[in-house]
C-alpha positions in Angstrom: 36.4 69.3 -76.8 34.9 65.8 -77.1 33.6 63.9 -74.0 35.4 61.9 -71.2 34.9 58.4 -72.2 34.3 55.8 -69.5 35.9 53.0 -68.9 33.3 51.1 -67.2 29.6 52.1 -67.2 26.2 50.4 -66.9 22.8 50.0 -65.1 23.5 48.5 -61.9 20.0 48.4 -59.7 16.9 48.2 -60.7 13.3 48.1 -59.5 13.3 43.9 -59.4 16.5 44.5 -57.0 14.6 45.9 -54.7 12.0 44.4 -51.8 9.1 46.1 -51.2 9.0 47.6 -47.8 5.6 45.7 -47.5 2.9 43.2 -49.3 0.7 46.0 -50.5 3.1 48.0 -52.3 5.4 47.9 -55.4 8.8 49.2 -55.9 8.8 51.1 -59.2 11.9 53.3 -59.3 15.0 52.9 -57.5 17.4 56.1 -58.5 19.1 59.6 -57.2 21.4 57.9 -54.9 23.7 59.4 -52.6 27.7 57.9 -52.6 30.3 57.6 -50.1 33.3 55.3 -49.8 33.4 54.0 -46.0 35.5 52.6 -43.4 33.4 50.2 -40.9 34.7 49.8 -37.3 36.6 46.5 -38.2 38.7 48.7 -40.9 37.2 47.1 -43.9 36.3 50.0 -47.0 33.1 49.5 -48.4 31.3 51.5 -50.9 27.8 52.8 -49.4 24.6 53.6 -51.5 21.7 55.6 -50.0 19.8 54.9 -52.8 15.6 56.5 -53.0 13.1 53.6 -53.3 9.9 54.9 -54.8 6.8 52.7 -54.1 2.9 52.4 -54.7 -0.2 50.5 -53.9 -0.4 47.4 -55.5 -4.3 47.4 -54.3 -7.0 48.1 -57.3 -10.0 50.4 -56.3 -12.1 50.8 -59.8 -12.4 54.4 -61.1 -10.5 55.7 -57.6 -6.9 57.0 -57.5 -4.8 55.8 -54.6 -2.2 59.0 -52.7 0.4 58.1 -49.5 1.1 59.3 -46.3 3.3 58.4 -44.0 1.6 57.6 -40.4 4.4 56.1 -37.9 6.6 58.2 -35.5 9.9 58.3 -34.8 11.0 54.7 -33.8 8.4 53.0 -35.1 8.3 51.0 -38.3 7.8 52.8 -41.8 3.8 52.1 -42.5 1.8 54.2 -45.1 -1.5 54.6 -45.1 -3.3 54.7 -48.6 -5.9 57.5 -49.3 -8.6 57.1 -52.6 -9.9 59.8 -54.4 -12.7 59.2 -57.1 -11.0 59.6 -60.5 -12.4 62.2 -62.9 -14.7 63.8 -60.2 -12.7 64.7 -57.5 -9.0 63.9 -58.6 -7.3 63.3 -61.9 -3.8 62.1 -63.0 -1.0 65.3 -63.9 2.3 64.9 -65.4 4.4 61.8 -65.6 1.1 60.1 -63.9 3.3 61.0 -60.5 0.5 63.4 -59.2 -3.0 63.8 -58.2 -4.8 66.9 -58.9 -7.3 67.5 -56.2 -10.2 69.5 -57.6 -11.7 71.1 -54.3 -8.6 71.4 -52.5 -6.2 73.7 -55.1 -3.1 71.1 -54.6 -1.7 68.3 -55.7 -1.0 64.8 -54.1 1.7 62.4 -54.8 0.9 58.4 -56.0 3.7 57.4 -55.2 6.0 57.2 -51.7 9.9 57.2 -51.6 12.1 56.3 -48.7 16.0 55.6 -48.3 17.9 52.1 -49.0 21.1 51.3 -48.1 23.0 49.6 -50.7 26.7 48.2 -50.0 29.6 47.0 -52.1 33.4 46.0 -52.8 33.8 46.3 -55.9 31.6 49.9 -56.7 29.7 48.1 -59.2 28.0 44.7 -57.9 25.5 46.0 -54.8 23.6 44.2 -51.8 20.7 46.1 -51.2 19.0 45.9 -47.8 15.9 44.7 -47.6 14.2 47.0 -45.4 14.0 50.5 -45.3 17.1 52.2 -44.0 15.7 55.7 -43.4 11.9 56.5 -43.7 9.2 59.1 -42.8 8.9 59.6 -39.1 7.7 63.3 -39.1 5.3 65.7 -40.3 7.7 67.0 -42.9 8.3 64.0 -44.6 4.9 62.6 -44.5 4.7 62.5 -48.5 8.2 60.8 -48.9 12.2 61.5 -48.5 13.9 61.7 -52.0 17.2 62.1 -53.0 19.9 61.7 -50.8 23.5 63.5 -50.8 26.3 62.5 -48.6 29.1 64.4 -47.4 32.0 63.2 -45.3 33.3 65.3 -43.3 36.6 66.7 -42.4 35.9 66.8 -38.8 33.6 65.0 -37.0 30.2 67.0 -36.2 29.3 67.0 -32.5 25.8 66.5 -32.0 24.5 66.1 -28.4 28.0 65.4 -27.4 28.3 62.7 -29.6 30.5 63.2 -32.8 29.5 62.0 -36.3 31.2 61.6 -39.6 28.6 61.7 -42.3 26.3 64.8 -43.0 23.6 64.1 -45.6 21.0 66.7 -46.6 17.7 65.2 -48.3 14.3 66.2 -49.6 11.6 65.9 -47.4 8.2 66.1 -48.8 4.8 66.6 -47.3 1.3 68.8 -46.8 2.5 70.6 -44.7 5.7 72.5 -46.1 5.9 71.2 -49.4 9.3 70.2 -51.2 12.0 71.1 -49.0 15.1 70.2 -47.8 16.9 68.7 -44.5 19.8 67.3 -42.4 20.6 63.8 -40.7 23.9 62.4 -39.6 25.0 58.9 -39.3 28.1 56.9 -38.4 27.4 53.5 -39.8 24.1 54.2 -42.4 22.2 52.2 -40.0 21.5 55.1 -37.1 20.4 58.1 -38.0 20.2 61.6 -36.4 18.1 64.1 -37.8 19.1 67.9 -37.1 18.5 69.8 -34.7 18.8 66.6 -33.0 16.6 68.0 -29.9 13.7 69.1 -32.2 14.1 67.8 -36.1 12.9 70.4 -38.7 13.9 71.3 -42.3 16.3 73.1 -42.7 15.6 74.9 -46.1 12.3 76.1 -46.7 9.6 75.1 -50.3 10.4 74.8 -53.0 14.4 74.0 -52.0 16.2 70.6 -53.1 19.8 69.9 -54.6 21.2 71.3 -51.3 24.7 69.7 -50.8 27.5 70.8 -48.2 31.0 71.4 -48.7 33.2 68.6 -46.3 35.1 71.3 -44.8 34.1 74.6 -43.5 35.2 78.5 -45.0 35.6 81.9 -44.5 32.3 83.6 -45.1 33.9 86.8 -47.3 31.5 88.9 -44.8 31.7 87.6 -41.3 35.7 86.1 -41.5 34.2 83.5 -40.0 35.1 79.6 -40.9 31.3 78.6 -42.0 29.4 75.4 -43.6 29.3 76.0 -47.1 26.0 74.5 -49.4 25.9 74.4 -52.8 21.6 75.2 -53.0 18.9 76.1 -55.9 16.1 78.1 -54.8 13.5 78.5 -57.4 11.5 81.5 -57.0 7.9 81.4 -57.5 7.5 84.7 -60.1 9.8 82.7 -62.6 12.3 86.1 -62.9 15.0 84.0 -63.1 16.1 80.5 -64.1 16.9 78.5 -61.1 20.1 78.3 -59.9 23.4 77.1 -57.8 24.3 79.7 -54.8 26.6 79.4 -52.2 24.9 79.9 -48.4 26.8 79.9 -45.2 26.1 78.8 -41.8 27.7 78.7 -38.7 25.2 75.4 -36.7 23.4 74.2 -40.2 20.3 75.6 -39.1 20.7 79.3 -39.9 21.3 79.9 -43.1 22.3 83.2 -45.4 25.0 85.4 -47.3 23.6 83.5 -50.4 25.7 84.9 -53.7 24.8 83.4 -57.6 27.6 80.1 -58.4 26.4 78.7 -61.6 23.6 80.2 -63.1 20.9 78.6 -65.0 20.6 80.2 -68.9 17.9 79.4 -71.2 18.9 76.0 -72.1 17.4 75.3 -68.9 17.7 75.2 -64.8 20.6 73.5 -63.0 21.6 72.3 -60.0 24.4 70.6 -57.5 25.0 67.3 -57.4 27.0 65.3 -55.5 29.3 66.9 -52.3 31.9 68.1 -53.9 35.3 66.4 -54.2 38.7 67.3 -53.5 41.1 66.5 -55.5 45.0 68.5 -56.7 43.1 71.3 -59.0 40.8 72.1 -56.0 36.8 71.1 -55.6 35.1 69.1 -58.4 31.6 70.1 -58.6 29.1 67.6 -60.6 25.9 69.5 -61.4 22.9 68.8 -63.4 21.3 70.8 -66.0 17.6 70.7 -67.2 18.1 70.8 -71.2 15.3 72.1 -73.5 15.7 70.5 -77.1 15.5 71.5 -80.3 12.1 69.1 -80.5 10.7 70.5 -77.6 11.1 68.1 -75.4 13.5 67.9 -72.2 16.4 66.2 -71.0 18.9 66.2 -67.9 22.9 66.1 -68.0 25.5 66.5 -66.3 28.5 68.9 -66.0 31.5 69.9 -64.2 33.3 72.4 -62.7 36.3 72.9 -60.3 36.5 76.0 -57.7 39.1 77.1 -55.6 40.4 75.4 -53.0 40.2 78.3 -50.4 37.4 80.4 -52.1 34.6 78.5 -53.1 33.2 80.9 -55.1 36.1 81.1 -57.8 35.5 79.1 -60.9 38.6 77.7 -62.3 37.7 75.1 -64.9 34.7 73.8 -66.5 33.3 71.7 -68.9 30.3 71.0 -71.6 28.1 68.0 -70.6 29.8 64.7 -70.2 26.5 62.9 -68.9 23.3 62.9 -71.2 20.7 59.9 -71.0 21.8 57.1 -73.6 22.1 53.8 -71.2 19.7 51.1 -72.2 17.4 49.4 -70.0 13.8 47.9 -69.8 12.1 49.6 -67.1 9.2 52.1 -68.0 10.5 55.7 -67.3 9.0 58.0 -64.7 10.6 60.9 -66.4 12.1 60.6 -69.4 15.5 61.6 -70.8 16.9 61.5 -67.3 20.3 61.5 -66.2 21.1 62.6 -62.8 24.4 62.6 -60.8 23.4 62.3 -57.3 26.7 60.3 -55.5 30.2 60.4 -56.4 34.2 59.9 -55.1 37.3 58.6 -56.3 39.2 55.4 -55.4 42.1 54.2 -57.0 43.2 57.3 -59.3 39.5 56.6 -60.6 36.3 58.9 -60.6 32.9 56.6 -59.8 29.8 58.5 -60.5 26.7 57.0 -59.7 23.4 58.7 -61.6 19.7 58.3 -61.1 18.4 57.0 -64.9 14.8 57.8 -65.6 13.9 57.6 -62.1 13.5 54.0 -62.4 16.9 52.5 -62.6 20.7 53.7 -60.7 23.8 53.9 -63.2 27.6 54.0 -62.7 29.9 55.6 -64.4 33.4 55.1 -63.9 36.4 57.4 -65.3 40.0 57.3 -65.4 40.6 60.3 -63.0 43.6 62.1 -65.2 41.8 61.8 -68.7 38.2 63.3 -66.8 39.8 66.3 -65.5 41.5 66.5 -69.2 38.4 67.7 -70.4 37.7 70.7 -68.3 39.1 74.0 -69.4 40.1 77.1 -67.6 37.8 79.7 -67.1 38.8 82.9 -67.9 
């Protein structure tokens, strides 16, 4: 089948893009962002970026290990307090030297902190990123960071309090207190935010949840008859019975969700799950997901895939393809995770299909298709 070939592709942020949100910390990834062409008040269409900053402690405590936590509240200015456990007796580094073991306490801690930047451009390709934090910890539920960002516009305008708003984005909240999890906030101009339910903020999908994107407009649940949000989301079960994977979940208020049935199942190459909102477009919704590859070497790798569903019925596959994203752009930057490439943010502009992808977890990438030859390469499903 060969793969859709871009016409234009490249690493466009990096870490040294980015300013730290203060003097004692460094930015060391910048990736995962969420996408969204927009329409300011004075009519003028700008390409918006949520892109997750990830910082740590540039302070040096010998033979301690330094762990985050987010101490402000809501409305007050993103400040992190830095916590030091002794290294070798109490804590020690795990993985990707991302996390903390903490002997006596049976958990792990994070080294690291990641908050939400707004990134703007013309062009798609050449960004200005703010220099402050554009959407940061304020509760208990995101004390240990917010990751990953996914935007959806939506058809109608979502009333909230009485006032309406056009952007819905779901993100990961972190923290000691409920773990990885996912929840809402809704914005008008990326520089107010209002996190759902507006009178008492809470996540809205329970540990371990992530990859949690909504549909722009609303369908009929097949049990109900009523027109319902739609979310592509990826449980992962804790027995390991099955290999994660993407489900369709309805809701009638985004706060009470159900009728969960199987999308896109993970196989034993590996897990999967959604990526950007979905698109419409004249074959009915593209879908970009991601899949978590196991090699022949034994090590690991994540790409990207695509699908198209039915217009009216979400839950009907009508094309697909192999992977069209794998890690192969070049760049400096020390990886956090390797052999990472992840579609987080994408739409099309201009009979063209921009998809930005978190590289590494260090760096942000674009790739940009011509939109007839891309949908070319997926095939029907029979």
């Amino acid at each position: 089948m060969g793969v859709p070939r871009p016409v234009e592709e490249g690493i466009i942020i990096r870490p040294d893009d980015v300013t730290p949100s203060s003097p004692d910390m460094d930015v060391i990834g910048v990736c995962n962002p969420g996408a969204v062409l927009h329409v300011d008040e004075h009519g003028n269409e700008k390409i918006i970026l949520l892109l997750r900053v990830i910082e740590r402690t540039n302070s040096e405590f010998k033979r301690h290990i330094a762990s985050p936590q987010a101490i402000n509240k809501p409305g007050e200015k993103f400040n992190v307090r830095w916590e030091w456990d002794r290294a070798g007796k109490d804590a020690r580094i795990d993985g990707p030297g991302s996390l903390i073991t903490i002997e006596l306490e049976e958990r792990i801690r994070p080294t690291f902190i990641s908050h939400l930047r707004l990134a703007t451009s013309i062009d798609g390709i050449n960004f200005k990123v703010s220099e402050k934090p554009s959407f940061y910890p304020e509760y208990s539920y995101e004390n240990y960071g917010i990751e990953d960002a996914r935007i959806t516009k939506l058809s109608h305008a979502l009333d909230v309090e009485g006032t309406h708003y056009k952007y819905l984005i779901s993100y990961v909240a972190v923290s000691n207190h409920h773990d990885v999890c996912t929840a809402f906030t809704v914005t008008n101009d990326f520089k107010k935010f209002v996190r759902l339910p507006a009178k008492n903020p809470d996540i809205a999908f329970f540990a371990p949840s992530k990859d949690v994107v909504v549909f722009p407009k609303k369908f009929t649940n097949p049990r109900t008859g009523r027109n319902e949000f739609v979310a592509l989301t990826r449980p992962t079960g804790s027995a390991g019975y099955m290999v994660p994977s993407i489900f369709l979940s309805y809701s009638t208020d985004l706060v009470h969700w159900g009728d969960h049935k199987l999308l896109i199942k993970g196989d034993e190459k590996g897990h999967v799950g959604g990526g950007p909102a979905p698109i419409e477009c004249s074959d009915g919704w593209l879908i970009l997901d991601h899949q978590h590859r196991y090699l022949k070497s034994g090590s690991k790798e994540y790409v990207g895939r695509a699908f198209i569903v039915d217009k009216e019925n979400p839950l009907k596959i009508l094309k697909k393809s192999d992977e069209f994203l794998e890690p192969h752009l070049r760049f400096h930057t020390k990886a956090i995770v390797n052999n990472v490439t992840f579609p987080s943010g994408a739409f099309i502009k201009d009979d063209k299909l921009f998809v930005y992808t978190g590289e590494n977890d260090v760096a942000i990438g674009v790739h940009i298709y011509d939109l007839d030859e891309f949908m070319k390469f997926l095939e029907p499903v029979e």
